[in-house]
Biotite code that builds the C-alpha atoms (Angstrom):
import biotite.structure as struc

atoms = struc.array([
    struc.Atom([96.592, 75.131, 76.101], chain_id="A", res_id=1, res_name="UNK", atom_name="CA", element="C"),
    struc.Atom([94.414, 78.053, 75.189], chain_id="A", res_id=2, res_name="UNK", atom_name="CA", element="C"),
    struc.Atom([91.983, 79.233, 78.604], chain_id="A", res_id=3, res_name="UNK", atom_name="CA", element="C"),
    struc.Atom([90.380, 82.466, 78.596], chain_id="A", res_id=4, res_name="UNK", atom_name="CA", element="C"),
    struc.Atom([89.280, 82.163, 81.867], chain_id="A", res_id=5, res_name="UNK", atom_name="CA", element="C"),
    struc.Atom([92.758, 82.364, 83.217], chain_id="A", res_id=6, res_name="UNK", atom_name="CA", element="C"),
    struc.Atom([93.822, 84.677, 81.362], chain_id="A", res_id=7, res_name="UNK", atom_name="CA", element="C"),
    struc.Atom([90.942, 87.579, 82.109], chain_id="A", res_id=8, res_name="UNK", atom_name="CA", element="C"),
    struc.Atom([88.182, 87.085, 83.880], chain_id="A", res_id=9, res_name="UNK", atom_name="CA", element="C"),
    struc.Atom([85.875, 89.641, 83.088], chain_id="A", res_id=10, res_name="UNK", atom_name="CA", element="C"),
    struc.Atom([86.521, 89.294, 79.258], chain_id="A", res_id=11, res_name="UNK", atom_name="CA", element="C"),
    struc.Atom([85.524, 85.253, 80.064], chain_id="A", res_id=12, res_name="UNK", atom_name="CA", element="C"),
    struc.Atom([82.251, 87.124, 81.678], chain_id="A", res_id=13, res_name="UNK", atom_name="CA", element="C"),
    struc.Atom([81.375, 88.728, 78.892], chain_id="A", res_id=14, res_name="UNK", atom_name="CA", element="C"),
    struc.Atom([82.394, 85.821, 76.215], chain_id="A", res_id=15, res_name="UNK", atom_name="CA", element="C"),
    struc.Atom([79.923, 83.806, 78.822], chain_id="A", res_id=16, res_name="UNK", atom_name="CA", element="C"),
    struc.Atom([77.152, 86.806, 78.210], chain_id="A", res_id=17, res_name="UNK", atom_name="CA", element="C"),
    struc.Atom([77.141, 87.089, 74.843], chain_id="A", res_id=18, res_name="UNK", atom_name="CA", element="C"),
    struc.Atom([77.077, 83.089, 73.959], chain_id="A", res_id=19, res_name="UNK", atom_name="CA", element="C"),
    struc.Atom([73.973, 83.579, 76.395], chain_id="A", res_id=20, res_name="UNK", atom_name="CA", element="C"),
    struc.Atom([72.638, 86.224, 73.792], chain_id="A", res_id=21, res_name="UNK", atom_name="CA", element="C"),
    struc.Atom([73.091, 84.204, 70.990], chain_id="A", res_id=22, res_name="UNK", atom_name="CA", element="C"),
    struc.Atom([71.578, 81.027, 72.568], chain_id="A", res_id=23, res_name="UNK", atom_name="CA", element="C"),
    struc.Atom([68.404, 83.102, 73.200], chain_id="A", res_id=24, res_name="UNK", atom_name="CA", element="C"),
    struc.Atom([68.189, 84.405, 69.965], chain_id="A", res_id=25, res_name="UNK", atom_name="CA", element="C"),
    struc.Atom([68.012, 81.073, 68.546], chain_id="A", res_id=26, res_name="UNK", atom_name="CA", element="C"),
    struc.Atom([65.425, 79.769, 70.689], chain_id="A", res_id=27, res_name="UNK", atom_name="CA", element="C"),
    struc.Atom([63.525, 82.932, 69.305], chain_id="A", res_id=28, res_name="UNK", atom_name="CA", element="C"),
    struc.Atom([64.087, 82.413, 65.896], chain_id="A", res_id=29, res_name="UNK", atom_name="CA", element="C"),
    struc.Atom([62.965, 78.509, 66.151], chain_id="A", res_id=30, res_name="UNK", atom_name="CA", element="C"),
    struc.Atom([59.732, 79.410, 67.980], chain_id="A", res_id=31, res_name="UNK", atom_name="CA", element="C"),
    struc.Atom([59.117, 82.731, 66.131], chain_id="A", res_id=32, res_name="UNK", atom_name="CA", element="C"),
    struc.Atom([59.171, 80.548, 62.452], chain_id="A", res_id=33, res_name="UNK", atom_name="CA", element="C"),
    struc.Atom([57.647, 77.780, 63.823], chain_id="A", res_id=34, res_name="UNK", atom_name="CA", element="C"),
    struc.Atom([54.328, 80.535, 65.313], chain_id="A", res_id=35, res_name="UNK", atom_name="CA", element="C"),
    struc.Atom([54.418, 81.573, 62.368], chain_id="A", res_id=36, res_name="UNK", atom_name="CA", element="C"),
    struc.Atom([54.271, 78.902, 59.793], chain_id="A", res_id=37, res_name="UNK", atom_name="CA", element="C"),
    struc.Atom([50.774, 78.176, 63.064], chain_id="A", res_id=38, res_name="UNK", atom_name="CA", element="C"),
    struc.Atom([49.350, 81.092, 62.285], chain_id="A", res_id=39, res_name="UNK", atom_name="CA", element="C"),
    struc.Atom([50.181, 82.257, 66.250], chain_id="A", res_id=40, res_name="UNK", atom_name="CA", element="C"),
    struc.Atom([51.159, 86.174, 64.745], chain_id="A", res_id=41, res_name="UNK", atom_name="CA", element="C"),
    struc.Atom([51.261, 87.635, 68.339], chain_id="A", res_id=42, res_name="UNK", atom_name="CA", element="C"),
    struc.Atom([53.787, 85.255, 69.508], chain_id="A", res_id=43, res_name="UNK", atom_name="CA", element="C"),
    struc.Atom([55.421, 85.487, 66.666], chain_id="A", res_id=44, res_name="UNK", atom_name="CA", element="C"),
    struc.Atom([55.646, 89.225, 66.726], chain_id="A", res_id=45, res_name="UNK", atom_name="CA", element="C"),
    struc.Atom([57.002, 89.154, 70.575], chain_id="A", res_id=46, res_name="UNK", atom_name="CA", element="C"),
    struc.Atom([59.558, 86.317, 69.207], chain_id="A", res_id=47, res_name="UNK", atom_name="CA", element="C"),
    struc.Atom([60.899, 89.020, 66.553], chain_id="A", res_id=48, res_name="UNK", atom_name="CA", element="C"),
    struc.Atom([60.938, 91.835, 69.332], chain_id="A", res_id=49, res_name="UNK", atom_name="CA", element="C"),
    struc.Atom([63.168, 89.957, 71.808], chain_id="A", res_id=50, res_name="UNK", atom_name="CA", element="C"),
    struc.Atom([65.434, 88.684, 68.925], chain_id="A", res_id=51, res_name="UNK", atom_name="CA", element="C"),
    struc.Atom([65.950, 92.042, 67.396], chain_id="A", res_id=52, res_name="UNK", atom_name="CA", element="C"),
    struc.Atom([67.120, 93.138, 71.590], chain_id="A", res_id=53, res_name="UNK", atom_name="CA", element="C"),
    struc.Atom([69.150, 90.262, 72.041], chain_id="A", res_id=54, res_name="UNK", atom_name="CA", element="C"),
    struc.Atom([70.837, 91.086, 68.549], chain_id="A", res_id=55, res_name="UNK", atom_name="CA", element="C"),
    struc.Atom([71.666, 94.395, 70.078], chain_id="A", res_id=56, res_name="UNK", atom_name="CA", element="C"),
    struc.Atom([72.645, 93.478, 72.925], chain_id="A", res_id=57, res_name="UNK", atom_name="CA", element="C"),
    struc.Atom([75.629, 90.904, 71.349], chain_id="A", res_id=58, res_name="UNK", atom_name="CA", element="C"),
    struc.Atom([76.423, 93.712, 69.421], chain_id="A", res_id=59, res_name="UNK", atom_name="CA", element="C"),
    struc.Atom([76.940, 95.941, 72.310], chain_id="A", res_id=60, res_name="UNK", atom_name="CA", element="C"),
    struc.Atom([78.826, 92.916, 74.253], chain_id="A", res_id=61, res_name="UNK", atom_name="CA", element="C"),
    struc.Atom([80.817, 91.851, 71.467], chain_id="A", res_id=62, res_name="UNK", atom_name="CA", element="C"),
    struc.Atom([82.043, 95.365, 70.841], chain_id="A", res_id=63, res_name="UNK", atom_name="CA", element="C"),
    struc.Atom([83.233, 95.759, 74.611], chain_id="A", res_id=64, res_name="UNK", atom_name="CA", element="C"),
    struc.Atom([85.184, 92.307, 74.402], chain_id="A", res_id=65, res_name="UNK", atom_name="CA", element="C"),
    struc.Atom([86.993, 93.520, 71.313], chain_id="A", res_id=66, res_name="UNK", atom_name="CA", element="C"),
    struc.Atom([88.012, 97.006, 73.009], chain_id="A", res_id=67, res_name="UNK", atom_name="CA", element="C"),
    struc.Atom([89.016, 94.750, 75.677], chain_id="A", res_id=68, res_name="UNK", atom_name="CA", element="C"),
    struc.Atom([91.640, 92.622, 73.768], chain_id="A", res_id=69, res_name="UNK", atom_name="CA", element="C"),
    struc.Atom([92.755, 95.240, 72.066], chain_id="A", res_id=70, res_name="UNK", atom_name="CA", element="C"),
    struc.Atom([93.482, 97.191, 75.252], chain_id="A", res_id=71, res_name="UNK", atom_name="CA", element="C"),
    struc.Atom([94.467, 94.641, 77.129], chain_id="A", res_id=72, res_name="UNK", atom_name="CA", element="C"),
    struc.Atom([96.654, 92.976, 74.470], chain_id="A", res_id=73, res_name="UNK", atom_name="CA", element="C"),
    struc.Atom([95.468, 89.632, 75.104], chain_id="A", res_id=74, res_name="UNK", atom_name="CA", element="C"),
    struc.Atom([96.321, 86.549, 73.794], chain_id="A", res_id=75, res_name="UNK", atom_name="CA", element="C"),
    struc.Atom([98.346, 88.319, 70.778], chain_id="A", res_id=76, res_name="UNK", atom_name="CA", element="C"),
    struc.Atom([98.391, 85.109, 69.257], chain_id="A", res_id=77, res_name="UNK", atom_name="CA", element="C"),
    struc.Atom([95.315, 84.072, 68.635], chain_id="A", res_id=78, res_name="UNK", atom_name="CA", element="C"),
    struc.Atom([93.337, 87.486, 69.298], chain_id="A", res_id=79, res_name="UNK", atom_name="CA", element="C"),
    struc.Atom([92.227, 87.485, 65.408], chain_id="A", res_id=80, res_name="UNK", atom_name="CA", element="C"),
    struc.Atom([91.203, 84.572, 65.223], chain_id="A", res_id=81, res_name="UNK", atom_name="CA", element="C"),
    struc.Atom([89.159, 84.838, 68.162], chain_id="A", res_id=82, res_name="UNK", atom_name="CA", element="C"),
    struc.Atom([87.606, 88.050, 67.141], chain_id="A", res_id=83, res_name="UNK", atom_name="CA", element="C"),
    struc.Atom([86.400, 87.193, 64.049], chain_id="A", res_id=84, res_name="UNK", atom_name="CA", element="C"),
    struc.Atom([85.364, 83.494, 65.833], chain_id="A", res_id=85, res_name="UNK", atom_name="CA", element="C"),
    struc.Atom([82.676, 85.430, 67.740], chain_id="A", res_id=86, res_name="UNK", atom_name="CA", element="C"),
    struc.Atom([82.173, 87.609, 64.562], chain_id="A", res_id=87, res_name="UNK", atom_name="CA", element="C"),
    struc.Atom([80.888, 84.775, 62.814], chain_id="A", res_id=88, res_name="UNK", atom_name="CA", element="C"),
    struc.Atom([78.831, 83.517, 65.987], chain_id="A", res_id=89, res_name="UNK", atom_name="CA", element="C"),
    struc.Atom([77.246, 87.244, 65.638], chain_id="A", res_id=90, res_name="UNK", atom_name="CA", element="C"),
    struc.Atom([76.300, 86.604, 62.188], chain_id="A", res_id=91, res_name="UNK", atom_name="CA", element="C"),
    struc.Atom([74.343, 83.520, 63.231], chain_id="A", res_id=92, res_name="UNK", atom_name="CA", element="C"),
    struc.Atom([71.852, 86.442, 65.501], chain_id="A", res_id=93, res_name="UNK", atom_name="CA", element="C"),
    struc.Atom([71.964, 88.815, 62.702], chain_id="A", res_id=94, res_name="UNK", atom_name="CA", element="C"),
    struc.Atom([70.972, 86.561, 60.140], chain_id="A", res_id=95, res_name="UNK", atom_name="CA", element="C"),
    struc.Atom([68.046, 84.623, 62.448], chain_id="A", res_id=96, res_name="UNK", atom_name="CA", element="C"),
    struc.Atom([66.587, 88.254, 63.116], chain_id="A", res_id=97, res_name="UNK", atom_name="CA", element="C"),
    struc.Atom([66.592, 89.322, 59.905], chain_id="A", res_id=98, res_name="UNK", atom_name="CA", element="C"),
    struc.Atom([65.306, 85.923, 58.961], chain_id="A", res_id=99, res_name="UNK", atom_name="CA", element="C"),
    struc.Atom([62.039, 86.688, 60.886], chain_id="A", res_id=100, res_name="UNK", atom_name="CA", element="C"),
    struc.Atom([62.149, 90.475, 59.681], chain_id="A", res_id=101, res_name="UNK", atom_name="CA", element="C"),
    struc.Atom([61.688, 89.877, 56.086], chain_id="A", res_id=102, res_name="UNK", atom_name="CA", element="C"),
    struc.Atom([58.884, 87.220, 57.442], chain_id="A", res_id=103, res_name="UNK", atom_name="CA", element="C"),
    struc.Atom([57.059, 89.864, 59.039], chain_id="A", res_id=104, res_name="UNK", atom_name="CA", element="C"),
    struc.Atom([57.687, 92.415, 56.061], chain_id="A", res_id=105, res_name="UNK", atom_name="CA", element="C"),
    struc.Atom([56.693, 89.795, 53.357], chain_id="A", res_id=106, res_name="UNK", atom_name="CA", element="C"),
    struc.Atom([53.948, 87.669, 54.941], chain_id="A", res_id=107, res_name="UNK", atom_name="CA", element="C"),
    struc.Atom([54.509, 84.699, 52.936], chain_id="A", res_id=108, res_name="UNK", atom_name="CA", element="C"),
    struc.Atom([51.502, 82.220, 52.717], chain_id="A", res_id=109, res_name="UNK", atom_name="CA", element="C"),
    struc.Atom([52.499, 78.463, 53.334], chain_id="A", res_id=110, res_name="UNK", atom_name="CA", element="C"),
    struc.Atom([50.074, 76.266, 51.884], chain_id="A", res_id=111, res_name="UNK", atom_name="CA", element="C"),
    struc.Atom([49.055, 73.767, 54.446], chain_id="A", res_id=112, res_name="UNK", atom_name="CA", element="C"),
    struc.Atom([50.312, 71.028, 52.483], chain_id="A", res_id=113, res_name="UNK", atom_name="CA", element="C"),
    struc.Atom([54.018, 71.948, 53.335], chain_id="A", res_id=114, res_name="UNK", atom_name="CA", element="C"),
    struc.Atom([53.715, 73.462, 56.743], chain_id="A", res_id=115, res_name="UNK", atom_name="CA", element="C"),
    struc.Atom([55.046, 70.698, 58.252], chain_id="A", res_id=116, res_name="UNK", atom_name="CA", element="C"),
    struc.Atom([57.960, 70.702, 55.651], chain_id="A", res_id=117, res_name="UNK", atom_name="CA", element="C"),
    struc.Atom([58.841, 74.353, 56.802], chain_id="A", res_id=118, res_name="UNK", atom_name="CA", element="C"),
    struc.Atom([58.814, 73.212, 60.234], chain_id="A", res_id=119, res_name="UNK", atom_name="CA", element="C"),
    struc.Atom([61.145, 70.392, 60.442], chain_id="A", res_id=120, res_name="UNK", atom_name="CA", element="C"),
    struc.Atom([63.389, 72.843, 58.095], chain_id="A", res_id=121, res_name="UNK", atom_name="CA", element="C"),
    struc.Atom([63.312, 75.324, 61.160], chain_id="A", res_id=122, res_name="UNK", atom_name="CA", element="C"),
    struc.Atom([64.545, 72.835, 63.017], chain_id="A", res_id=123, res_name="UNK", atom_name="CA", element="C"),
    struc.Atom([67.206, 71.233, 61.358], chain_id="A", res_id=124, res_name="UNK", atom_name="CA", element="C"),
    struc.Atom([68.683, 74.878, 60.828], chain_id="A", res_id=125, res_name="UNK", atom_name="CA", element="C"),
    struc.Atom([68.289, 75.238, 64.357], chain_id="A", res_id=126, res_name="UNK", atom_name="CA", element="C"),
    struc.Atom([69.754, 72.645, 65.621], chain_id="A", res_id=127, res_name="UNK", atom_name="CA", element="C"),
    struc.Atom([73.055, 73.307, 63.483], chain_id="A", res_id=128, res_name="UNK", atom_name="CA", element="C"),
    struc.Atom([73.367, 76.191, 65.420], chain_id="A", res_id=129, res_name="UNK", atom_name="CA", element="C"),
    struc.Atom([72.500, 74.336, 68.996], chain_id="A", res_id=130, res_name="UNK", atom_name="CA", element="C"),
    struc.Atom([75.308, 72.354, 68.304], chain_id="A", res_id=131, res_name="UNK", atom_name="CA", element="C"),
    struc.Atom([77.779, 74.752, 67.364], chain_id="A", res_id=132, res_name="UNK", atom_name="CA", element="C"),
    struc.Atom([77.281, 77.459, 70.630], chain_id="A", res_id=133, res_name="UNK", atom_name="CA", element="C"),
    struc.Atom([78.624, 74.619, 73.143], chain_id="A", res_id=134, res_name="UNK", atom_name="CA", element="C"),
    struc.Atom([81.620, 74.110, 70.523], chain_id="A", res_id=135, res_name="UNK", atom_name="CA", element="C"),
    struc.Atom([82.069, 77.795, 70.913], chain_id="A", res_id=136, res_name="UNK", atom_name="CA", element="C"),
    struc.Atom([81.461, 78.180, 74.750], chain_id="A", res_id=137, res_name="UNK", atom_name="CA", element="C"),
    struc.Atom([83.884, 75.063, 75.494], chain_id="A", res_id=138, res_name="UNK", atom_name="CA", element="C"),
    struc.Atom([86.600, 75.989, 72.763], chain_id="A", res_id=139, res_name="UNK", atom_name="CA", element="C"),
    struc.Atom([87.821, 78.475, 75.192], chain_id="A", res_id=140, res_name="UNK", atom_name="CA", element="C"),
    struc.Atom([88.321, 75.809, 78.352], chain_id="A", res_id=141, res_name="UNK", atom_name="CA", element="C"),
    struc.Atom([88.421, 72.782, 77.013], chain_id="A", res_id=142, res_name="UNK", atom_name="CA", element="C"),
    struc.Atom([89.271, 72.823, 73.122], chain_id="A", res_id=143, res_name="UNK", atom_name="CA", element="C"),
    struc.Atom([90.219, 69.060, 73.076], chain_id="A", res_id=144, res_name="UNK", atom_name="CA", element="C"),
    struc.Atom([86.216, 68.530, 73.387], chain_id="A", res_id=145, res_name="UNK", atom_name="CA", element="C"),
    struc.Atom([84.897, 71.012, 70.495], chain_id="A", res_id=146, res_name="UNK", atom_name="CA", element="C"),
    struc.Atom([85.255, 67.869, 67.510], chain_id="A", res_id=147, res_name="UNK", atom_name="CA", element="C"),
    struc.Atom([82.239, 66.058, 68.526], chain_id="A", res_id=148, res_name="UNK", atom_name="CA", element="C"),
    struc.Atom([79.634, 68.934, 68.219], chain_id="A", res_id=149, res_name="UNK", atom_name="CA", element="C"),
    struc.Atom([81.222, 69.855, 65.264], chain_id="A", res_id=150, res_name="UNK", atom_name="CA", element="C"),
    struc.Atom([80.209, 66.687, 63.796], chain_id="A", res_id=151, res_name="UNK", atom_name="CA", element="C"),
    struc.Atom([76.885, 67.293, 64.722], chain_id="A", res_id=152, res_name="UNK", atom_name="CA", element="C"),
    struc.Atom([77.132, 70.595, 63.247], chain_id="A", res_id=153, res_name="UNK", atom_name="CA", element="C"),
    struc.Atom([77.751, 68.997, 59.729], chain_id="A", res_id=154, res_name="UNK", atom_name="CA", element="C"),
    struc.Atom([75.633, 66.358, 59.814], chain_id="A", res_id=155, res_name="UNK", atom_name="CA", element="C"),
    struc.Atom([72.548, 68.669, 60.499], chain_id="A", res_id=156, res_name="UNK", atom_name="CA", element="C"),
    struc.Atom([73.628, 71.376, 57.934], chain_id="A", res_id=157, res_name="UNK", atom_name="CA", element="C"),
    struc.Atom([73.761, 68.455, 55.252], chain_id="A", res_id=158, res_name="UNK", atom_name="CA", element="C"),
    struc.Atom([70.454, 67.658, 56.859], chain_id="A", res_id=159, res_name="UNK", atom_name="CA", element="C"),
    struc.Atom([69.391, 70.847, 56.502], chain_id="A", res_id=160, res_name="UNK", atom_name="CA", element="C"),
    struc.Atom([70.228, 71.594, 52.808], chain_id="A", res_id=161, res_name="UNK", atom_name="CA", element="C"),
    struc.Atom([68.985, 68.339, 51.641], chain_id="A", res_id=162, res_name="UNK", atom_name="CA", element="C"),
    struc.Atom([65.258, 69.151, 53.278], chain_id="A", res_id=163, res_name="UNK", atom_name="CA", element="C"),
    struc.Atom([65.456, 72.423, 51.744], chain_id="A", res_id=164, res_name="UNK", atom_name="CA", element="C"),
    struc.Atom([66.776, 71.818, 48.397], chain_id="A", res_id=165, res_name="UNK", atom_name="CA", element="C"),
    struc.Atom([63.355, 68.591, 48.609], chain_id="A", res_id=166, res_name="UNK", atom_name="CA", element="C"),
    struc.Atom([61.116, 71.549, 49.201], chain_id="A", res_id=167, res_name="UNK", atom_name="CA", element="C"),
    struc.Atom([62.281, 73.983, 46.572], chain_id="A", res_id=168, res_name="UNK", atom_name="CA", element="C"),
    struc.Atom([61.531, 70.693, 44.318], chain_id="A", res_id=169, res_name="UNK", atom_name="CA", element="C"),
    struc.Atom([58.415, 70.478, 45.582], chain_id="A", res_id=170, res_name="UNK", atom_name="CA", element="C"),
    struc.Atom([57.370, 73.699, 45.185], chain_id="A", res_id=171, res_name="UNK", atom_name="CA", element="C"),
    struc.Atom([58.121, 73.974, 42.057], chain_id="A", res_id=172, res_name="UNK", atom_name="CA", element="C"),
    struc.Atom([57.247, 70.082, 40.710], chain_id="A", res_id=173, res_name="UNK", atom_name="CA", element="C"),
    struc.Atom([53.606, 69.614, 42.745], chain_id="A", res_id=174, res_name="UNK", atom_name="CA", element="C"),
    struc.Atom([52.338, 72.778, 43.518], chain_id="A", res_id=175, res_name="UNK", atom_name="CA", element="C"),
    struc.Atom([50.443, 73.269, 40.183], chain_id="A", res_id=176, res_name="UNK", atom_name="CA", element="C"),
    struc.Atom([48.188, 76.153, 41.543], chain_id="A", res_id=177, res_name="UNK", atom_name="CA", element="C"),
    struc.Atom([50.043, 78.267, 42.812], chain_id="A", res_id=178, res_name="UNK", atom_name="CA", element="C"),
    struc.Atom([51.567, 81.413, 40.896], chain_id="A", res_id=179, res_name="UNK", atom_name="CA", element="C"),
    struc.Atom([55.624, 81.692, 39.991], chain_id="A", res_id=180, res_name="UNK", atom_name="CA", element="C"),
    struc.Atom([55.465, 84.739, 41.882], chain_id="A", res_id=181, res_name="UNK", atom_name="CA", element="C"),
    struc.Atom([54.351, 82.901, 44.580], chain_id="A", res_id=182, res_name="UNK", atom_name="CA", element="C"),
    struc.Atom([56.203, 79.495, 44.066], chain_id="A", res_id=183, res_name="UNK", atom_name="CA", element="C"),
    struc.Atom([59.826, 81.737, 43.945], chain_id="A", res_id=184, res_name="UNK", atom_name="CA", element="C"),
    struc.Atom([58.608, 83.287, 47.433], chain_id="A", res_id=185, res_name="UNK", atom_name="CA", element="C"),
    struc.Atom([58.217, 80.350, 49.275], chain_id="A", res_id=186, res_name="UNK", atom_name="CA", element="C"),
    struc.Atom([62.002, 79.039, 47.550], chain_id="A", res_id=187, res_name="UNK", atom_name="CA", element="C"),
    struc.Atom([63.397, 82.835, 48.825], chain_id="A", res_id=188, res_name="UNK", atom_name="CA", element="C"),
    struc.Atom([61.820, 81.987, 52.493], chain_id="A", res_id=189, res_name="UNK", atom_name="CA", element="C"),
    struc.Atom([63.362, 77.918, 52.438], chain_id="A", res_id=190, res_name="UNK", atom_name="CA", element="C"),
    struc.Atom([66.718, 78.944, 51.144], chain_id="A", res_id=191, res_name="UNK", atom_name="CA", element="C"),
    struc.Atom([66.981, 82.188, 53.776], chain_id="A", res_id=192, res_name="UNK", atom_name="CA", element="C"),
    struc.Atom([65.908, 79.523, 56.506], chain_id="A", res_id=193, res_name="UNK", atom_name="CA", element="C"),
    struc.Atom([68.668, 77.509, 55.250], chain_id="A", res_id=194, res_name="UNK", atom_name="CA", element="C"),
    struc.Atom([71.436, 80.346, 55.619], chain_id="A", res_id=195, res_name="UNK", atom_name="CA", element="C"),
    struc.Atom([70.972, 80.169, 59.192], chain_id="A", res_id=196, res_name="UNK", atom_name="CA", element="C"),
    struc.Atom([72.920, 76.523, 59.004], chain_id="A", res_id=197, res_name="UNK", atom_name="CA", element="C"),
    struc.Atom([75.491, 77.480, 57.033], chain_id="A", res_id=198, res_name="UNK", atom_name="CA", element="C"),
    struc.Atom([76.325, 80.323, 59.371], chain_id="A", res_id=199, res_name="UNK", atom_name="CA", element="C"),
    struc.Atom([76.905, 78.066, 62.051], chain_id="A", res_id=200, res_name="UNK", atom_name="CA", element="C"),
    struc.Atom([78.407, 75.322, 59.858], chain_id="A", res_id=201, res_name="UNK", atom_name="CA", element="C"),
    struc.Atom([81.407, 78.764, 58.766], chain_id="A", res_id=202, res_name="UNK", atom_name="CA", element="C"),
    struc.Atom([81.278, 78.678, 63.043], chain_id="A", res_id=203, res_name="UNK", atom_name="CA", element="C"),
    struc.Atom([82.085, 75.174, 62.843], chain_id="A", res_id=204, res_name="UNK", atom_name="CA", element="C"),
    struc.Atom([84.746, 75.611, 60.046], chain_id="A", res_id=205, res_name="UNK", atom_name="CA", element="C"),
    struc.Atom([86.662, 77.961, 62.226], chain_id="A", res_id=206, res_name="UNK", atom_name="CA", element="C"),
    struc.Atom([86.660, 76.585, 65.130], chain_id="A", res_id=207, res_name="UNK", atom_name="CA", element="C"),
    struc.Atom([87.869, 73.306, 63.686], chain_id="A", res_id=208, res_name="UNK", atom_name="CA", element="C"),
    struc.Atom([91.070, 75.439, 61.982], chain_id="A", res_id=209, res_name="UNK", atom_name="CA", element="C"),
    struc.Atom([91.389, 77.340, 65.554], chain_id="A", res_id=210, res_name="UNK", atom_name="CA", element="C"),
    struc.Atom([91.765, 73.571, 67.444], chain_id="A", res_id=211, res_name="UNK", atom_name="CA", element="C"),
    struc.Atom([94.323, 72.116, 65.028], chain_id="A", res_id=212, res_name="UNK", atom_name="CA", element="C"),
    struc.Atom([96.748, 76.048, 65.110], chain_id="A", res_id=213, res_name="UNK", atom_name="CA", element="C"),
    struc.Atom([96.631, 75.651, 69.072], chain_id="A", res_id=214, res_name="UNK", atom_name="CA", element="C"),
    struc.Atom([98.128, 72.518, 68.964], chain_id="A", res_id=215, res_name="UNK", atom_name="CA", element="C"),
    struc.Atom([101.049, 73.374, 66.850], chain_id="A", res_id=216, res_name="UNK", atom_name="CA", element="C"),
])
C-alpha cells in the first residue's frame, strides 16, 4: 500500500503545504467571484492579491517536492504519476487566479437579473474542487478512501456544466437588450468559471486511474 508519509517525511511536509496552498486559493477564488459579481471591488481586489501569492507559492513548493523525488529516487514506481497528480492539482490555482485576473482586466457587467445565476455557478465549480483536495490529501495515506469524494467530484462538475451551459442559454435567449459583444462576454466569463471544475474533475480522473494501478 502506497504511504508517503513513511516513506519521507519532509516530502509528506511539503505535499501537506502545498494542498494547504491550493485549499486557500480556492477559498479566494469563491469569495473573490462571488465580491465581485456584489459589487465589493476592494475585497475582491485583496482576494486576487492573495491568490496570485498562494499560486506562487505552490509553484515554489511543488518545484522543491519534484527536485526531491528526483533526488531522492522515491517511489520509482509511481513517481510520474504522482508528479503530474499534483501538476494537475496546480492547474486548479493557476486557472482560479487567472480566472479572477481576466475579471479584473475585463470588468464584465452582470446584469442583476443573473447575479444570482453567476453565484451559485461559483459555487458549484468550487465545490468540485473542495471535494477533490481531500481525495488528493488522503490518496497518499489512505487510498482505499479517495472513491467517495470522487463521486462528489463528478456529480458537482455535471452540476456545474449543466448551470453554465442554462446561463449561456439565457444569455443569449432572454437578454434582448443587451449587445452580442456583450452577450459573448458574459458566455467567455460562465464557461472560464466552468474550467475551474473540469480541472478538478482531470484531478479526479487521475486519481481514480492512480487507486486501481496500486492495487495491481
Amino acid at each position: 500500500m502506497i504511504n508517503i508519509f513513511k516513506t519521507s517525511k519532509s516530502v509528506a511536509l511539503s505535499i501537506d503545504e502545498f494542498f494547504d496552498k491550493v485549499d486557500l486559493g480556492t477559498l479566494n477564488f469563491k469569495k473573490g467571484l462571488n465580491n465581485y459579481v456584489d459589487g465589493n471591488i476592494i475585497e475582491f481586489k485583496q482576494n486576487l492579491k492573495s491568490i496570485s501569492s498562494l499560486e506562487k507559492e505552490a509553484d515554489t513548493i511543488q518545484r522543491k517536492i519534484e527536485n526531491d523525488f528526483y533526488l531522492h529516487s522515491l517511489m520509482p514506481n509511481y513517481s510520474s504519476d504522482i508528479l503530474n497528480l499534483l501538476e494537475s492539482v496546480d492547474d486548479i490555482i493557476d486557472m482560479s487566479k487567472d480566472v479572477l485576473s481576466q475579471f479584473d482586466v475585463e470588468t464584465p457587467h452582470i446584469p442583476e437579473a443573473i447575479k444570482k445565476d453567476y453565484i451559485e455557478l461559483v459555487n458549484f465549480s468550487s465545490k468540485s474542487v473542495e471535494n477533490v483536495l481531500p481525495a488528493a490529501r488522503i490518496f497518499f495515506t489512505q487510498p482505499d478512501k479517495v472513491k467517495d469524494s470522487i463521486q462528489k467530484v463528478l456529480f458537482y462538475h455535471r452540476e456545474t456544466d449543466t448551470l453554465s451551459a442554462n446561463i449561456k442559454r439565457k444569455i443569449f435567449q432572454e437578454f434582448d437588450t443587451l449587445k452580442l459583444s456583450e452577450k459573448l462576454h458574459l458566455r467567455y466569463f460562465a464557461l472560464h468559471i466552468e474550467q475551474v471544475s473540469d480541472a478538478a474533475k482531470d484531478v479526479a480522473q487521475q486519481l481514480s486511474s492512480l487507486v486501481i494501478k496500486i492495487k495491481m
